[in-house]
N, C-alpha and C positions, 0 to 999 in steps of 0.2 A: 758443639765441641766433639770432632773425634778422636779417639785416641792417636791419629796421626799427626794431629797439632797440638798434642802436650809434648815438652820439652823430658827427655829423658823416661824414666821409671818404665824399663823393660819389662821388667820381672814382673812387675806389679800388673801390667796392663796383661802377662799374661795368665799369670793368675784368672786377671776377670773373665776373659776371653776362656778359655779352659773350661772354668766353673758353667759357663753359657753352654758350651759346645757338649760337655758329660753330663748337661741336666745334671748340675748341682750346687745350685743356688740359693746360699744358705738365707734364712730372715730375715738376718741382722748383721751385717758388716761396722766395724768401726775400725776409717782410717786416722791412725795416727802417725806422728810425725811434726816436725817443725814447719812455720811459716815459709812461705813462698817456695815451697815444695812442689806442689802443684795436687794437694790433695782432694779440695773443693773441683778443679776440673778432670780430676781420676772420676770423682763421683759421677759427674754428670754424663763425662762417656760413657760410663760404664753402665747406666741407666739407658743411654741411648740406645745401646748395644744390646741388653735386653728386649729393649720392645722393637729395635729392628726387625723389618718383615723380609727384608735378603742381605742377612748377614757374613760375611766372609768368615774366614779364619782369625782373621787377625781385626775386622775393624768392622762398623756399621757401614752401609751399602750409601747413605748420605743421600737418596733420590729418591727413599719409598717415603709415603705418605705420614710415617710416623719421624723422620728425620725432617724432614720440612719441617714439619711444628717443632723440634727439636731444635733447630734452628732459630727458632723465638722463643724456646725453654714455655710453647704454651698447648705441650702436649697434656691431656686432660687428664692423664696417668702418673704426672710427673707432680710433687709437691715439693715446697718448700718449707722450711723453721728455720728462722734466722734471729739472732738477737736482735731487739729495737729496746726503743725508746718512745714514751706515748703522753699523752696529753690525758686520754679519757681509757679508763677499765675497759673500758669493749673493743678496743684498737686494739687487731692480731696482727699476723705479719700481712694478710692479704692486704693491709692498708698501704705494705710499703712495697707490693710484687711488682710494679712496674717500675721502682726506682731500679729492685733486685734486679728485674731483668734487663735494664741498662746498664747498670756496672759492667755485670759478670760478662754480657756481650759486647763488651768495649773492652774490657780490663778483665779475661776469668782468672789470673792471677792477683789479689788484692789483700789487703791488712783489713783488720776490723776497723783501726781510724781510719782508714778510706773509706769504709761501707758509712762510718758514723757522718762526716764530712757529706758524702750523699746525700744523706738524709737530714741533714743542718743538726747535728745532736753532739757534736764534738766535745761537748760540756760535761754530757751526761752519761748517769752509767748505766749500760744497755745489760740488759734481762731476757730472758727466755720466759714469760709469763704464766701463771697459773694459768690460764682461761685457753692458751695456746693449746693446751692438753685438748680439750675438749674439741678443739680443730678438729686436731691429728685424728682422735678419736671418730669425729662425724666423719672426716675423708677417707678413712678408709674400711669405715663398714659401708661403704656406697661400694654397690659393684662396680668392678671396672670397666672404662666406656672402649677402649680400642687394645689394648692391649691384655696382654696374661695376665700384668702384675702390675698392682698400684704400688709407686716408688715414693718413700719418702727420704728426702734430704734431712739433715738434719746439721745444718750448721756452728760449729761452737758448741756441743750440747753441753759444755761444764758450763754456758753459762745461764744455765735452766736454773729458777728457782724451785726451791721442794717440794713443795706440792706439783711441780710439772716433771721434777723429776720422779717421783713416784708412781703418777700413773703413767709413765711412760714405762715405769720399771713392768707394772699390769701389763702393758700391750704385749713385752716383748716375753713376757712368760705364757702370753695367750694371745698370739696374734691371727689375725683373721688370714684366713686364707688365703693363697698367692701374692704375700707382701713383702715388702723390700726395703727393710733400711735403710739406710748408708748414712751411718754417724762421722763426720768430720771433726775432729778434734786437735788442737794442738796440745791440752793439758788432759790428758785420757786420766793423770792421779787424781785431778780433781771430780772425778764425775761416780758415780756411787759407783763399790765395789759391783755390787751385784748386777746392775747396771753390763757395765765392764763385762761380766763373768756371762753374761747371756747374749754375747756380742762373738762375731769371730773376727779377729785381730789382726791387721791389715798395716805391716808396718812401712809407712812411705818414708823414704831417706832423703838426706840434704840433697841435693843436686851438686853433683859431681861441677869443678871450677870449668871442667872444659865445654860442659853441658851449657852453663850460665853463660862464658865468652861468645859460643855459639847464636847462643839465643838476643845475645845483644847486636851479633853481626847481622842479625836478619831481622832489629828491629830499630838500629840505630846506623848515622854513618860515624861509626868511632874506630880508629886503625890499633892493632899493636902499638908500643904494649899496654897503652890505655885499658884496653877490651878486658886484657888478664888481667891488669890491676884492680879493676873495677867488681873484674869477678873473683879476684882470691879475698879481696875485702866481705863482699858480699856473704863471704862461707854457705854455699850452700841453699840459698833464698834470694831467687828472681825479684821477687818485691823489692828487698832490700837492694838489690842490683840498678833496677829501674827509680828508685828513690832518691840513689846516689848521681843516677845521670841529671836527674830532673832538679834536684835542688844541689847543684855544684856550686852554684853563686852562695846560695844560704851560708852552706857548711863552708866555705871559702870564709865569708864572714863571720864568723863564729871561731873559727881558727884565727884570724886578725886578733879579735879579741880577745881571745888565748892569751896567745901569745904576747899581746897591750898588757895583760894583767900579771903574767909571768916576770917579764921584763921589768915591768915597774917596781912589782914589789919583790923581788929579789936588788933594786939596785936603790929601795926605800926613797923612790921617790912620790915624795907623796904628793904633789901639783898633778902628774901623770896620774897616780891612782883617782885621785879626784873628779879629771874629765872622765878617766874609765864608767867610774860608776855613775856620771852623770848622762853618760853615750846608753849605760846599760838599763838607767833608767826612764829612759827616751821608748825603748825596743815593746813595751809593751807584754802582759803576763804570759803567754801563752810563750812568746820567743825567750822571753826571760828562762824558764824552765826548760826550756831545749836548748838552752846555747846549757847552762848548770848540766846536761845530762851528757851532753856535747865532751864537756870538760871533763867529767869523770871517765868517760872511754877514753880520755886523750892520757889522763893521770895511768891511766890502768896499760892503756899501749907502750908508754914510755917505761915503766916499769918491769913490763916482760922484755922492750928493746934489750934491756940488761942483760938477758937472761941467753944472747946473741943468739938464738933460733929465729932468722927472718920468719917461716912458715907460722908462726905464731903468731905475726904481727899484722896487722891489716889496717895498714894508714894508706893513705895518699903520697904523691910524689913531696909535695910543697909540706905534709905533714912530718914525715919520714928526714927530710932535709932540716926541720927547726928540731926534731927531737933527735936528731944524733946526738946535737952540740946539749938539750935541754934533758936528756934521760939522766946521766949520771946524777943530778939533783933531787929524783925520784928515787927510793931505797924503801931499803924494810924497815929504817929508821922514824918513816916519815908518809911511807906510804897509807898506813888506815888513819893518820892524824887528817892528810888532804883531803883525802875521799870521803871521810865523815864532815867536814865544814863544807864539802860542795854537796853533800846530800842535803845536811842541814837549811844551809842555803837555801835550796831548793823547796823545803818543806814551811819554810817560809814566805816563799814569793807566793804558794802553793795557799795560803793563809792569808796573803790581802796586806804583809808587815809592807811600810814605809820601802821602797825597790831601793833608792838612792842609798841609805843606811843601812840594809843589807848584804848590798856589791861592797861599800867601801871599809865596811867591818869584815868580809870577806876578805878585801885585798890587805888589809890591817894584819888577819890572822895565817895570810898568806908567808910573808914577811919573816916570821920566826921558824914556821916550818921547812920551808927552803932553806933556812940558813942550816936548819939541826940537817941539814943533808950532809 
């Protein structure tokens, strides 16, 4: 990854570049910022960039000896910490580095359910492990084999448990010499203050809507004004941009059912509500709780439609066309009644309850709300 193939963040990239060229490279970096930002592939260049052995002004030389293994992320200066998920106490992350390093070389833009997906764990909740410490620790009191400085990545670190977040807090108050963090984070509040305070702070921003349309022209064939529609939905995160092209059929159907369920039970039909949750109980748990999640962006979009600021709004064309005529039924009459019975919902399918009698008590409790509109 060079910094000439991440999408957007000038400023940021010359920060790094900067920092390289005045020899002043501080320990401990922590980017923060939002998802599909491109903060995880900031890090990587920026590592590259470091141990490049003819580096320019602006980027890594891409042909010396230490970008070639860069190119397979299996430079022997370069480390990883990523959240997993494991079977047995002694599985660190080196168990899952050759999935890491197909992802991130296929996709360096990516969500943690895609890393979890990867790695078949979509189930389970990924940790930053105690034992992980002791890695990081062994790897970087080892001299370094090619380069100045041993880099470590540090993926997610809010999602370290405490004991790894502690002695990490040690390394970074006593670190060995010539070492290099680069903490990646999307929730920098969740990660200990102190932590935080012995970091220098690295803020990456949304990605600009022109930046995203861009990046989908050169990786998609989609014309105006799809491209911008895709990317002012998107606000800011490639991921979610690339998520929207790839599952267009999904969220197509899940807006169907929307709108089946809106229809129905604003016009109390109950035969209609019936197959609804009979269709909904077909779909199986996991789609069950994303179409539910589906529905509260769609409650929460029509709601602001009201509020007539398009720039607000970030539907789709076929979404935007049912909610002209379906917004006025959304109010502050009615709005946290909705949005609580589809979380509800949710927190139920979430729990293993009976699906079939959960949608059609849903659509039941649908019925009174819409009318109080």
């Amino acid at each position: 990854m060079l910094f000439q193939n991440i999408y957007g963040q000038e400023s940021v990239k010359q920060i790094f570049t900067r920092s390289v060229q005045e020899n002043r490279i501080p320990h401990a970096l922590l980017l923060a910022g939002p998802a599909g930002a491109g903060k995880l592939p900031l890090a990587v260049a920026f590592a590259r960039y470091v141990c490049c052995e003819n580096r320019s002004e602006t980027d890594s030389c891409g042909v010396c000896a230490s970008c070639i293994k860069f190119n397979k992320l299996i430079h022997p200066d370069l480390h990883f910490v990523f959240p997993i998920t494991r079977a047995k106490d002694s599985i660190t992350c080196d168990y899952y580095l050759a999935s890491w390093r197909e992802i991130f070389l296929q996709q360096p833009y990516f969500s943690l359910d895609q890393w979890l997906a990867k790695i078949g764990s979509e189930e389970k909740n990924p940790v930053i492990y105690a034992n992980e410490s002791e890695e990081i620790i062994r790897k970087l009191n080892i001299k370094s084999y090619e380069a100045d400085y041993k880099i470590m990545i540090i993926w997610l670190p809010e999602k370290m448990n405490e004991v790894c977040a502690n002695k990490l807090l040690k390394l970074l108050e006593e670190p060995p010499e010539k070492t290099l963090f680069l903490l990646v984070t999307e929730n920098a509040e969740q990660l200990l203050t102190t932590i935080v305070s012995r970091t220098q702070r690295i803020t990456v921003p949304p990605l600009s809507k022109e930046t995203i349309s861009q990046a989908i022209a050169d990786r998609y064939q989609i014309e105006e004004p799809e491209r911008s529609n895709i990317a002012h939905i998107a606000n800011g995160n490639l991921i979610r941009a690339e998520e929207i092209i790839q599952t267009s059929t999904e969220s197509r159907e899940y807006f169907d059912l929307f709108a089946q369920v809106m229809r129905a039970s604003y016009s109390r039909n109950a035969m209609e509500m019936k197959r609804w949750s009979e269709a909904m109980a077909r779909l199986g748990r996991k789609r069950q709780t994303s179409f539910l999640q589906y529905a509260q962006r769609m409650i929460r979009e029509n709601f602001i439609l009201n509020l007539k600021n398009s720039d607000l709004n970030y539907m789709t064309g076929y979404e935007s066309d049912f909610s002209v005529r379906f917004a006025p039924f959304v109010n502050e009459r009615n709005i946290f009644g909705l949005l609580s019975e589809l979380e509800s919902a949710e927190r139920h399918i979430e729990r293993n309850t009976q699906a079939k009698i959960v949608f059609f008590d849903l659509a039941l409790k649908m019925i009174m709300l819409l009318k109080s509109s």
